[in-house]
ROTI-275617 format. One record per atom (N, C-alpha, C): x, y, z. Coordinates in pm, whole numbers, plus 50000, padded with zeros to 5 digits. Layout:
XYZ/...
This chain:
506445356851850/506545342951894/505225338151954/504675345351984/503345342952086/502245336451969/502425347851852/501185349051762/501455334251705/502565331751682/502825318751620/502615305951685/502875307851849/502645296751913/501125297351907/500495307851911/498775303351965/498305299851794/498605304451686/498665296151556/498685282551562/499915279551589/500255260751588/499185259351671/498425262751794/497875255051875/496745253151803/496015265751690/494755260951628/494895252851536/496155254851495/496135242451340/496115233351440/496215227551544/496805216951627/495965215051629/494665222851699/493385215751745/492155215951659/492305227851525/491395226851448/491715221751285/491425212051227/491845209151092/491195221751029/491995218150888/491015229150773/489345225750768/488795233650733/487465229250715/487175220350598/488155219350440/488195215550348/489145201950359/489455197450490/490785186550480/490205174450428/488645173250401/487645159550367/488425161350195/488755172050133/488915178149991/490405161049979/491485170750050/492285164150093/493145145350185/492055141150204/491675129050240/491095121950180/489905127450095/489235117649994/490875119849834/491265125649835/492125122849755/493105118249743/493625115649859/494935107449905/494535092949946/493015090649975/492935075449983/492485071849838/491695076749739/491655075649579/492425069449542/493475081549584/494575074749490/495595064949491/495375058749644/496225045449638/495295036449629/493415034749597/492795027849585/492955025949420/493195036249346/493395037849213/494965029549175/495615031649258/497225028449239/497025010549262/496135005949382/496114989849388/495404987249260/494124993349241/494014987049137/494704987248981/494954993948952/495954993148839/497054978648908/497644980348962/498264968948991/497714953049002/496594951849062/495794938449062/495264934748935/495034944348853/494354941948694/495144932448658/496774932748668/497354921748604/497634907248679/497244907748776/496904896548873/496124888548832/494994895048795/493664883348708/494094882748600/494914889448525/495284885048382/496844879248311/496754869648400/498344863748428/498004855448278/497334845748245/496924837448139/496814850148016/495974856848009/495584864147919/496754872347830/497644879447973/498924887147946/499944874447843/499954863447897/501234855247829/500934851347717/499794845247658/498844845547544/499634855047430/499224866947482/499324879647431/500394883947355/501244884647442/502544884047407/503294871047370/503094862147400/503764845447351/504844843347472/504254847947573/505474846647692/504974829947822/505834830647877/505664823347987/504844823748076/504024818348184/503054828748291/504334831148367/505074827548408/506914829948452/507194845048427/506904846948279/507744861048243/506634871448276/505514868148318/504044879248347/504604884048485/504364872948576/504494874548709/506034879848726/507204875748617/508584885948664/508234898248644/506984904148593/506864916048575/506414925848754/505494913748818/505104920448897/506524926349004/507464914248982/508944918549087/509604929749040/509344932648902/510144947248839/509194958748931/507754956548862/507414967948956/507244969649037/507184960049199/507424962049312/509054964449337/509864961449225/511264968849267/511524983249237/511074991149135/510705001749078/510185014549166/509455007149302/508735017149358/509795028249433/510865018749505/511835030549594/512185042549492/512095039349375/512565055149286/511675063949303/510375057549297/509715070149237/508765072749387/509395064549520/509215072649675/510205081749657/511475081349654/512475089649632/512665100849525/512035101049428/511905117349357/510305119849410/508735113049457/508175125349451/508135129349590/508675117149685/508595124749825/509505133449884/510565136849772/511525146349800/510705154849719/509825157749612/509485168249586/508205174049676/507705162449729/506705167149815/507045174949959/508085171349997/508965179350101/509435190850080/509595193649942/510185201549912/509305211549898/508435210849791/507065219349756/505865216049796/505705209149908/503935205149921/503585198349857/502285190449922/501985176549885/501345176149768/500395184349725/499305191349647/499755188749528/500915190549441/501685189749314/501935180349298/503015177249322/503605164349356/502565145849371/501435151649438/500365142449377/499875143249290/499305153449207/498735155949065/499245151349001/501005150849008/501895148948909/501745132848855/502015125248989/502055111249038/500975105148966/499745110749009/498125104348956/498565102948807/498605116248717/498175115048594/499415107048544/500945106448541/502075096648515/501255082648530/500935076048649/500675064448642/499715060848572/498745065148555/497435066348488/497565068848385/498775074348308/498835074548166/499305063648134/500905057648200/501445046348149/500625032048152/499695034248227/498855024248247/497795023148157/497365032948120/496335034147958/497105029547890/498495027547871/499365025847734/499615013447690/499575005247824/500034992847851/499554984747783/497794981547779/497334966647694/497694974547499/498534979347487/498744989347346/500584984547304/501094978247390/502684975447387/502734967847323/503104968447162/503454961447065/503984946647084/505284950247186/505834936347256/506194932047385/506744920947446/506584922147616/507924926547628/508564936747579/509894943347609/509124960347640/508434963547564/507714974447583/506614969647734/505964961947729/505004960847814/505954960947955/506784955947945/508014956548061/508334968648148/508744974748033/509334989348028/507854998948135/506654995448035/505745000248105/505164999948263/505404985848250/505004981748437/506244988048488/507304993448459/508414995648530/508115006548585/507605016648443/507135032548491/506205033048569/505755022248561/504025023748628/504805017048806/505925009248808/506365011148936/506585024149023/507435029548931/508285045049030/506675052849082/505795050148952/504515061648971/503885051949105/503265043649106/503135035449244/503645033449334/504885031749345/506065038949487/505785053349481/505275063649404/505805078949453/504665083049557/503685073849460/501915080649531/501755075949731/502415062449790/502175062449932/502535071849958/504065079349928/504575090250089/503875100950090/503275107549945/502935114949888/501465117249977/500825107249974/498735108049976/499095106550116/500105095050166/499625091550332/500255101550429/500765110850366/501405124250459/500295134150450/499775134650329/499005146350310/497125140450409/497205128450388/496235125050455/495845126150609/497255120250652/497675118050777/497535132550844/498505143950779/498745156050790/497185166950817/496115155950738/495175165550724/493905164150821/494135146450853/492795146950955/493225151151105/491965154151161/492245156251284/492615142851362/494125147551482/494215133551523/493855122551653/492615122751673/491795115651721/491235108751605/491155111751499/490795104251367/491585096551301/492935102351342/494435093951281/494125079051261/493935070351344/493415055351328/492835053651255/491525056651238/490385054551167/490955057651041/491605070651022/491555074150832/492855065850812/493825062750891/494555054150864/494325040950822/493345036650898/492555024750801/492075021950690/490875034750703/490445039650564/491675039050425/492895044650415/493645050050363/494115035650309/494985028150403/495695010050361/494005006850341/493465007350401/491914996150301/491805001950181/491895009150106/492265017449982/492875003649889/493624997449965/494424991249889/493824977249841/493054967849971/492524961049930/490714958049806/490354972049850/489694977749757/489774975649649/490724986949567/491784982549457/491314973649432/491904959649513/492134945749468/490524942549434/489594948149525/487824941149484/487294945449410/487934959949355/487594965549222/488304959949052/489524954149104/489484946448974/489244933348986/489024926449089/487614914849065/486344917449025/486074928549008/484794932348963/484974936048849/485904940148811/486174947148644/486674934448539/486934925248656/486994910448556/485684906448552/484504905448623/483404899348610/482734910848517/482634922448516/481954934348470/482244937548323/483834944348309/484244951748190/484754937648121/485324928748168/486364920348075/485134913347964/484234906148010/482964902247952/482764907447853/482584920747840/481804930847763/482804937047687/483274945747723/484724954547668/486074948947634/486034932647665/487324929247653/488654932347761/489434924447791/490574929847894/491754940047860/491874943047735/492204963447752/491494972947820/490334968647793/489634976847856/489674975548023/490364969648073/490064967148198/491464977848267/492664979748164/493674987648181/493285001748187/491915007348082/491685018848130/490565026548147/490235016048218/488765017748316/488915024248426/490495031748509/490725037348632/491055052348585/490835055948441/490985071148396/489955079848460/488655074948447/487685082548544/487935090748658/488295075548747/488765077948908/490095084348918/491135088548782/492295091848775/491165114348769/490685113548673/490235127348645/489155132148812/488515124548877/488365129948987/489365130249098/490315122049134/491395126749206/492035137249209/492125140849073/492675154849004/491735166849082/490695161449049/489515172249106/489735179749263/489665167549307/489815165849449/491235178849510/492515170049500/493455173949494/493185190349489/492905196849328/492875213449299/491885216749433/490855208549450/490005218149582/490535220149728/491645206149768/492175206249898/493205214049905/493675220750031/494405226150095/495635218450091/496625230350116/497425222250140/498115221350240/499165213550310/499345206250442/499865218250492/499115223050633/499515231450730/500665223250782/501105213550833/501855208550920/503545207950813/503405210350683/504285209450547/504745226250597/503815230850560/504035243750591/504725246050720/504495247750835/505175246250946/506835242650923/506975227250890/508275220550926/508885221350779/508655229250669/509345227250536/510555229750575/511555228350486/513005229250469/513145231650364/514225242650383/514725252750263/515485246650138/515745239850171/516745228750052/516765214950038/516965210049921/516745194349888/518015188649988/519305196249992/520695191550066/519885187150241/519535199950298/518815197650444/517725187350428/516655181550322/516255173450293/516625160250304/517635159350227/518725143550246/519375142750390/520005153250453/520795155850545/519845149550681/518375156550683/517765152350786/517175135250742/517295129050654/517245118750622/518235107950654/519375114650666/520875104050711/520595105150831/519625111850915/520435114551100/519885108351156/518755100151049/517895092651141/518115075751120/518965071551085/519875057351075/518915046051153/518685049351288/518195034351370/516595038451349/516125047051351/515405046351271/514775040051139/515415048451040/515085040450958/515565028750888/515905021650968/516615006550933/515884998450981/515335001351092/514184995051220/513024994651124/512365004251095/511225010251010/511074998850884/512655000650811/512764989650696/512514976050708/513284973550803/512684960250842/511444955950866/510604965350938/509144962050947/508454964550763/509024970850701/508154973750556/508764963150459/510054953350532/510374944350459/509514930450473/509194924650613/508394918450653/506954919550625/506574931050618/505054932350584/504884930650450/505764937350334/505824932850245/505404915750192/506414908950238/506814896550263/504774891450300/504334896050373/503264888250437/501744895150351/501634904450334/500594914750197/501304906350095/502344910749991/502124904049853/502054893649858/502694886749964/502984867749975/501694861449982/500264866850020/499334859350054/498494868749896/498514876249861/497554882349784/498144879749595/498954881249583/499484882349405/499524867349362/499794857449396/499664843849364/498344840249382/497564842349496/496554833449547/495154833449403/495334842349347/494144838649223/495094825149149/496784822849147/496924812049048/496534800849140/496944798849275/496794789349341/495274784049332/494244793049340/493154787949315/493044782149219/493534783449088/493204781648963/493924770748964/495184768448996/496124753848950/495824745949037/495464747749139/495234733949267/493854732849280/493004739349254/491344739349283/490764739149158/491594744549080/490404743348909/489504747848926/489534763748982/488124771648965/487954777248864/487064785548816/487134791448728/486994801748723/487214811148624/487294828248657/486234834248764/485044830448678/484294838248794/484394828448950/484564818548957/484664819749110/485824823349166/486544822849078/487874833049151/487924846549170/486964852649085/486634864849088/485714866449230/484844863149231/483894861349324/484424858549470/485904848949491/486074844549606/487174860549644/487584862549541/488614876849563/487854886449613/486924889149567/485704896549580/484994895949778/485244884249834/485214883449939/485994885850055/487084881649987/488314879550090/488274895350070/488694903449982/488924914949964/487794923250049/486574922150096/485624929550196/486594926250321/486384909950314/487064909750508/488524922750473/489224923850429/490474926250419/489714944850448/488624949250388/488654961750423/488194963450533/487184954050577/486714954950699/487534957250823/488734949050771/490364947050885/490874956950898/490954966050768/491904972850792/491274989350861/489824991350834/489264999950899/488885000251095/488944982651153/488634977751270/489844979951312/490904975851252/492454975951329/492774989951351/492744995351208/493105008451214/492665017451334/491015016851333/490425026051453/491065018651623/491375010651629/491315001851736/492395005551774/493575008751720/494645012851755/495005023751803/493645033251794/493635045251890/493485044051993/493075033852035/492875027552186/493465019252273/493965010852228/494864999252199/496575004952175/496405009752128/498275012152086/498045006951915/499345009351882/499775006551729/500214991051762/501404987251819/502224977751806/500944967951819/500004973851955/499544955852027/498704954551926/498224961051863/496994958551743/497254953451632/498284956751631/499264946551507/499164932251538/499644928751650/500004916751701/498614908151671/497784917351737/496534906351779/495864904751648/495904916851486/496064912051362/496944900351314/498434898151321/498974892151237/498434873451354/497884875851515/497784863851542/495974858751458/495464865551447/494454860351319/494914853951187/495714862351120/496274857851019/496704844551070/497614841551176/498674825551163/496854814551218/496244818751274/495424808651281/494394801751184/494634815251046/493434812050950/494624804650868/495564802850900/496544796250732/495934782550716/495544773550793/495224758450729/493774758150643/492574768950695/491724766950660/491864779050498/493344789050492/493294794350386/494384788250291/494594774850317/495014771350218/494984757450189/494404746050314/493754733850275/492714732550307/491754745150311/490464744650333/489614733250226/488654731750280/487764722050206/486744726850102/487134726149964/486194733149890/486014750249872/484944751949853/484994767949807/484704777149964/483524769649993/483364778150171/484694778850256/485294763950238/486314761450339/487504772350340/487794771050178/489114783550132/488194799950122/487574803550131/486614815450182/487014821650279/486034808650391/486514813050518/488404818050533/488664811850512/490134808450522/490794826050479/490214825950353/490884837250267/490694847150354/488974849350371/488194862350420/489174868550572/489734853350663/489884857450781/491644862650783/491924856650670/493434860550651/493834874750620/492874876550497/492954893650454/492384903050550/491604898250624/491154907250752/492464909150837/493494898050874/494154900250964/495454912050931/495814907550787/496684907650664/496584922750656/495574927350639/495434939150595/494844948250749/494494939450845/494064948450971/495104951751011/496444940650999/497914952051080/498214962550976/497864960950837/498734973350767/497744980650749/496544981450801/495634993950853/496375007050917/497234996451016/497875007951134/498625016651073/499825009950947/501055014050930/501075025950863/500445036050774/500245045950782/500075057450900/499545053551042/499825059951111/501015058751207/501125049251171/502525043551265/503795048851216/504215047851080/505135048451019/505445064551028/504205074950985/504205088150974/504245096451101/503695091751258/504375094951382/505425085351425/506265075651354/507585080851351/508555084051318/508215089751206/508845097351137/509765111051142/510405116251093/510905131551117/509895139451084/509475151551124/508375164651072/508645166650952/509855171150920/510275179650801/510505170250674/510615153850727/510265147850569/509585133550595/508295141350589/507475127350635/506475125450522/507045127750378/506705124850280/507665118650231/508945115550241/509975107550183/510355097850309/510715103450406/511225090850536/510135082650512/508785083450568/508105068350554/507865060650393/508055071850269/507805068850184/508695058650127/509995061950117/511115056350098/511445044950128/510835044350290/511515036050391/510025017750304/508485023450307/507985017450226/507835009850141/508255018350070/508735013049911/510045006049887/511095012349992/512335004949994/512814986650052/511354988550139/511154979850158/510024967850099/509774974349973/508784966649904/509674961149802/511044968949784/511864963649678/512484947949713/513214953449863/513644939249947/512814925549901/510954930849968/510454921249925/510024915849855/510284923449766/509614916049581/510384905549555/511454898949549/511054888349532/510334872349637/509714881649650/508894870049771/508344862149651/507574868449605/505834860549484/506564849549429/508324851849350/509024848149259/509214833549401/509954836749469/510214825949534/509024815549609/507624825449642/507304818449686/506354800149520/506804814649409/506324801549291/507394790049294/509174789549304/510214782549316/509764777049427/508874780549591/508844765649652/507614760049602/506564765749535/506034756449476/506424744949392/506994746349269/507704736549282/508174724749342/509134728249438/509974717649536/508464713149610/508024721749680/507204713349827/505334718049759/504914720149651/503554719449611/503424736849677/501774738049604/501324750649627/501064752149745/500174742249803/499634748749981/500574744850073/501874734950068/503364738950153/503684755950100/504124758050014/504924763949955/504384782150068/503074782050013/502334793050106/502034791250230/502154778350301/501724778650436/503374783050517/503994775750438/505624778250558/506134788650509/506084796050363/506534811850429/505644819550489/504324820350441/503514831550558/503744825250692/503834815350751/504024811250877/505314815750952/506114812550843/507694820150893/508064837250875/507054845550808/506944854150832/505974861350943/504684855550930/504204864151084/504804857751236/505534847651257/506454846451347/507914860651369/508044863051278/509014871951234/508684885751272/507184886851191/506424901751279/506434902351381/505924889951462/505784894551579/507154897151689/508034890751640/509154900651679/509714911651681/509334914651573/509714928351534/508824939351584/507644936251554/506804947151667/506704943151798/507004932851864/507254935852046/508114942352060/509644943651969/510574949552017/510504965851986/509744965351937/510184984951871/509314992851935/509195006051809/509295018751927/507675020051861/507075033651964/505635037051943/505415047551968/505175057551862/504555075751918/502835072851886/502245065151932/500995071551927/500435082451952/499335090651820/499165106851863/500095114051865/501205115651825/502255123051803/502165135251758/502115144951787/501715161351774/502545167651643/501745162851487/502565168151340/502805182351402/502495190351470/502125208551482/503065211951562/503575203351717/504735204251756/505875209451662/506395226251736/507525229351699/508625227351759/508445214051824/509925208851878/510905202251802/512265200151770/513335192451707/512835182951640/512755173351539/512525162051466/513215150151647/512695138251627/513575132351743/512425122351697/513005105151665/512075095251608/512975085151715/513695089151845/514235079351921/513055068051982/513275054552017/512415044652044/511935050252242/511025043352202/510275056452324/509055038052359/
């Protein structure tokens, strides 16, 4: 018992020496996972063309695969609980990354359907999967910071396929823009075979998929609390980011490249946010850092959406995705200390993605109030009525900042 306790205390206080192996591959790959997803964001026109569809039936695609994701949190973060993180991501990378090569190749938009669907479960499996193994791997005085690092991954993504519209689409045509992330798919791979795998997995595994689910039911106020916050954030990330290239385009009449170009901006502030919030919250707390993110966001909405001209909606954008993406900087570390030990590759994963399903149809509705009340109502009063909403929800809840993964005490995610 001794040898084991003074064990936990070094994994506690010393990471692997190789955990950089392990961290650069778990933020890859949800930088790899946004972008595959944003590619079809800039190619809303191009996609309907293509197929002879609606821009209606493009964008119902994006609600399939943000509904798609709770499956495939739910088979790989139960396999990642089960067997370590290490597999279970390999698996994830090359699935999505294949169906996604396949995609500009779908004869018709019943196939192309089918495809974004798969390419959902594979994009729900990869958060619980990378942000446990990540989380799991840095040392945690670093927790903030790579937690930032990790959600800025995402907005990334998004500035990498504004760049692959100004770059590859030009030149190579927009198939090519579907599998331009095989590269970054074969070094993840790389990565992955060299890192370790999660001491803290090791520690708290569980012997069976049954004790798996079992410690998953016991935690109820938990994770209902949890959902709600991944339903709302949802709601306030896709609601301001998956439309806003049409809004530019139908109310401003820009044109590709300055839409490319203005994405291209907003998308820096947005990493910048989510690396400042993230670290800041080691200091600060989780919740209050949220707050003082989503109160940036409500003050930039007039100038990010009746801004004046191209600077005006800039500013606007740049300060929104900073805020936008500086609270969901935190939520990787937030979500994973409070979580259970023994499945903190499926509890936050699940809870995530489950809540990305809730909010998928935000994009859909927020195009139906376009309609009724125009584009810049339509986006100013739901993001407005959603970060009012956040901020309820995080004054009231719970907070393990620094939470000890190495602790061999009971799972216990009570509000504290």
């Amino acid at each position: 018992m001794l040898v084991e306790s003074n064990l936990e205390q070094g994994v506690t206080e010393h990471s692997s020496p190789r955990w950089g192996f392990a961290a650069a591959a778990g933020i890859l790959g949800w930088v790899l996972d946004a972008f595959y997803f944003f590619v079809l964001i800039f190619l809303i026109n191009v996609l309907a063309r293509n197929f002879h569809v609606s821009k209606a039936d493009i964008i119902w695609s994006i609600t399939v695969t943000l509904a798609l994701r709770p499956v495939g949190a739910l088979l790989f973060g139960t396999l990642a609980d089960r067997y370590g993180r290490r597999r279970p991501l390999l698996i994830c990378v090359v699935f999505y990354s294949g169906v996604t090569a396949l995609t500009p190749f779908a004869p018709n938009y019943g196939i192309f359907m089918l495809l974004r669907g798969l390419y959902g479960i594979g994009m729900g499996g990869y958060w619980g999967v990378g942000t446990s193994l990540v989380m799991e791997s840095t040392p945690r005085r670093l927790r903030g910071l790579f937690s930032g690092i990790l959600q800025g991954g995402y907005p990334l993504g998004y500035l990498l396929a504004a760049v692959a519209l100004r770059v590859i689409d030009p030149y190579f045509g927009w198939k090519a823009m579907f599998l331009s992330g095989l590269f970054c798919a074969a070094l993840i791979v790389w990565l992955t075979l060299l890192a370790p795998e999660s001491a803290a997995w090791e520690l708290h595994r569980l012997p069976s998929m049954k004790r798996i689910y079992g410690t998953l039911l016991e935690h109820k106020k938990s994770f209902f609390y949890l959902l709600l916050v991944m339903l709302a954030m949802t709601c306030l990330s896709h609601g301001t980011q998956d439309l806003y290239p049409d809004f530019l385009q139908s109310v401003h009449h820009f044109s590709t490249n300055t839409i490319s170009l203005l994405a291209i901006f907003y998308n820096i502030g947005a990493i910048v946010g989510a690396l400042a919030i993230g670290h800041l919250s080691e200091f600060l707390g989780r919740r209050f850092t949220i707050i003082v993110a989503l109160a940036l966001s409500l003050i930039s909405i007039p100038a990010w959406t009746f801004g004046a001209g191209v600077w005006g909606l800039a500013i606007g954008s740049i300060l929104m995705q900073f805020g936008v993406q500086g609270a969901f900087g935190v939520i990787p570390a937030h979500l994973n200390e409070l979580s259970p030990d023994s499945v903190r590759s499926l509890f936050p994963g699940f809870i995530y993605q489950l809540g990305v399903l809730l909010g998928s149809p935000c994009v859909s509705v927020e195009y139906f109030l376009r309609d009724r009340f125009g584009y810049r109502w339509a986006l100013t009063g739901f993001e407005g009525c959603v970060i009012v909403a956040l901020f309820l929800i995080f004054a009231l809840g719970p907070e393990r900042r620094g939470h000890d993964f190495f602790a061999s005490s009971p799972d216990d995610v009570s509000h504290s």
